[in-house]
Backbone as CSV, one residue per row, in Angstrom:
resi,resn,N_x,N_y,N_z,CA_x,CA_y,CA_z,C_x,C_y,C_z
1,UNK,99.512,107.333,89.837,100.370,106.290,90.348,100.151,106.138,91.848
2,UNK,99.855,105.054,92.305,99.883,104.306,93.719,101.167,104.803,94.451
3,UNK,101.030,105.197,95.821,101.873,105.189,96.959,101.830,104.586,98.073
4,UNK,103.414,104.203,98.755,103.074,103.089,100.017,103.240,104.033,101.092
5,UNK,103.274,105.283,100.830,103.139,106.169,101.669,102.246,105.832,103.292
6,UNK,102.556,105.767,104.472,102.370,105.523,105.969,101.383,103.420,105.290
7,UNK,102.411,102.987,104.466,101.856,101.625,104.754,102.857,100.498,105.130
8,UNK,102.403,99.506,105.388,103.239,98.834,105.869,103.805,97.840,104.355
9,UNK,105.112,97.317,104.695,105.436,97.234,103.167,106.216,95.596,103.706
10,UNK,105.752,94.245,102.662,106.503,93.161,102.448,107.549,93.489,101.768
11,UNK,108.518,92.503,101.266,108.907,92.835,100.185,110.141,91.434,100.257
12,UNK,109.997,91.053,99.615,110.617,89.672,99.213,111.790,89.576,98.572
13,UNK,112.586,88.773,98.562,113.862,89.008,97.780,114.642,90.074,97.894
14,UNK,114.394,90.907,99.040,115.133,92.712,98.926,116.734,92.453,99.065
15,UNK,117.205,91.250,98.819,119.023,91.647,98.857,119.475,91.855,97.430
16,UNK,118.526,91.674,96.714,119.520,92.363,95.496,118.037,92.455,94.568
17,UNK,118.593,93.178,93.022,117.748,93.126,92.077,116.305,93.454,92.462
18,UNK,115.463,93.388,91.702,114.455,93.943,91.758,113.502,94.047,93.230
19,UNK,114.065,93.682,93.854,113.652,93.610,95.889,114.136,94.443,96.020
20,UNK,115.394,95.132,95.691,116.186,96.168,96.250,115.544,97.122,96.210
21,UNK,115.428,97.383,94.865,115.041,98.556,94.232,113.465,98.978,94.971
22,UNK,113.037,97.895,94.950,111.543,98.178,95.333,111.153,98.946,97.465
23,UNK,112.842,97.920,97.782,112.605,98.482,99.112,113.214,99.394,99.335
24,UNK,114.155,100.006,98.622,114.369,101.270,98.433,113.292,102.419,98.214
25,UNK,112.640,102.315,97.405,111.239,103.410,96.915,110.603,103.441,98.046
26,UNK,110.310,101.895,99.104,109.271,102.037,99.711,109.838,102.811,101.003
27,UNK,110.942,103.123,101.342,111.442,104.054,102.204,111.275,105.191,101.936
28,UNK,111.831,105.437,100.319,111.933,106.874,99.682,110.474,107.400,99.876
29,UNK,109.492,106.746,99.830,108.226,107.092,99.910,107.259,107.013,101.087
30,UNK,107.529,106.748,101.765,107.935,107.062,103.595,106.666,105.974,104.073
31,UNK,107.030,104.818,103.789,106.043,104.017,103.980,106.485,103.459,105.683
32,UNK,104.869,103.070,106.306,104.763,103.279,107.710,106.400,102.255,107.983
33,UNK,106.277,101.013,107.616,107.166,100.273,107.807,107.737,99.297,106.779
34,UNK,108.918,98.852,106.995,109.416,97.974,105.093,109.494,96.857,105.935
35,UNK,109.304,95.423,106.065,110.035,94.220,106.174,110.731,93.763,104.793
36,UNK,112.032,93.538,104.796,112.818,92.650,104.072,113.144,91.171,104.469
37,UNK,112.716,90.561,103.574,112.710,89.210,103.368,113.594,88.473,102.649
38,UNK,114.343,87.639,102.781,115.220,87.123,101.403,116.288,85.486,101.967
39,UNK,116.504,84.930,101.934,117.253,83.992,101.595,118.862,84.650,101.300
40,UNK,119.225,85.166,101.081,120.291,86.058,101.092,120.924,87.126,102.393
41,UNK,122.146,86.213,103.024,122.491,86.920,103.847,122.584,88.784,103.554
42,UNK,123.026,88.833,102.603,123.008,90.575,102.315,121.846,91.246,102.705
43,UNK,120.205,90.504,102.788,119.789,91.824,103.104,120.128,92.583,104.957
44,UNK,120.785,91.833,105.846,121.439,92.542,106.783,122.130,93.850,106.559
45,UNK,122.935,93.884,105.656,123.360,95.193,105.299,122.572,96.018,104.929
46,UNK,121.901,95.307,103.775,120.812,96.195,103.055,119.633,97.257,104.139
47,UNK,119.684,96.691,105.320,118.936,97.445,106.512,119.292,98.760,106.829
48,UNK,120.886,98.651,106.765,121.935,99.681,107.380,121.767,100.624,106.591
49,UNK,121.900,100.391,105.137,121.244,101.266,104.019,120.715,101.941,104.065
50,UNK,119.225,101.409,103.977,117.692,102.042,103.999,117.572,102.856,105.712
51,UNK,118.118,102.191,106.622,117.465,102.752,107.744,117.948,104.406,107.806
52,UNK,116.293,104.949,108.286,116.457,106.397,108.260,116.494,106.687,109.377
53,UNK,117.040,106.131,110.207,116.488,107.174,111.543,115.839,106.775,112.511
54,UNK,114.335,106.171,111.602,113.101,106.161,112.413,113.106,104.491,113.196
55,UNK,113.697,103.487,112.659,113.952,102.340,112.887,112.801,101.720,112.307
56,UNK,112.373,101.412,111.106,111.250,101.110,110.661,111.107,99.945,109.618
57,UNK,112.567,99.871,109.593,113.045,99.027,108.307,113.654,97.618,109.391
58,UNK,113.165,96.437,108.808,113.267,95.533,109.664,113.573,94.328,108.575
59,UNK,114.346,93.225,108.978,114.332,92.146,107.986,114.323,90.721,108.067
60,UNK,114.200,90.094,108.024,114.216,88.680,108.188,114.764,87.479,107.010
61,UNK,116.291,86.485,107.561,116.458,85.543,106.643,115.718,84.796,106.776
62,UNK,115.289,84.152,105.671,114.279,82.407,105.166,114.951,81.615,105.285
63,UNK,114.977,80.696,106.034,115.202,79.295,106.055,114.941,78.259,105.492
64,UNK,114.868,78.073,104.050,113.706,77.303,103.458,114.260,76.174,103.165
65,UNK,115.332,75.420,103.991,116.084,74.432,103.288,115.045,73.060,104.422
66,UNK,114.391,73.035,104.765,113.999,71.576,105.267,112.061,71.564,104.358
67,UNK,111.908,72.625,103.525,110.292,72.501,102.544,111.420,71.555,101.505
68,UNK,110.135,70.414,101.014,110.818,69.701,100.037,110.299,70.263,98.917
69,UNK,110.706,69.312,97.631,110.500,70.493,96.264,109.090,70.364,96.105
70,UNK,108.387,71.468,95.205,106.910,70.817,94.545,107.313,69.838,93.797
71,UNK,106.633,68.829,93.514,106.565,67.617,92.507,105.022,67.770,91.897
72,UNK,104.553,67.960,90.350,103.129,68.179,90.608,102.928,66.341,89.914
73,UNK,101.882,66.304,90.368,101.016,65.374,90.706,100.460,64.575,89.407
């Protein structure tokens, strides 16, 4: 099995459900750094969580309300 062990880690959707979980492991598994990503004010908290210490866990809300929809063609 693969480890994110000293890597740097995306991770999309981390305020709930399967983002969570995933940016959870990637701490538990001492990866160099996590960005959390999400559309969901919660992952702010979710930082407070995960952060160990090292300050490594970082996150960012999406703004995605001015992309219009796909329409395909």
């Amino acid at each position: 099995m693969q480890t994110v062990a000293g890597k740097r880690v995306l991770v999309t959707g981390a305020a709930m459900g399967m983002g969570r979980l995933f940016a959870q492991r990637a701490v538990d598994e001492d990866a160099a750094a996590v960005v959390l990503w999400d559309v969901n004010e919660d992952v702010q908290s979710l930082v407070l969580i995960l952060t160990d210490g090292r300050n490594r866990v970082e996150w960012d809300l999406g703004n995605f309300s001015n992309i219009p929809p796909y329409k395909p063609q």
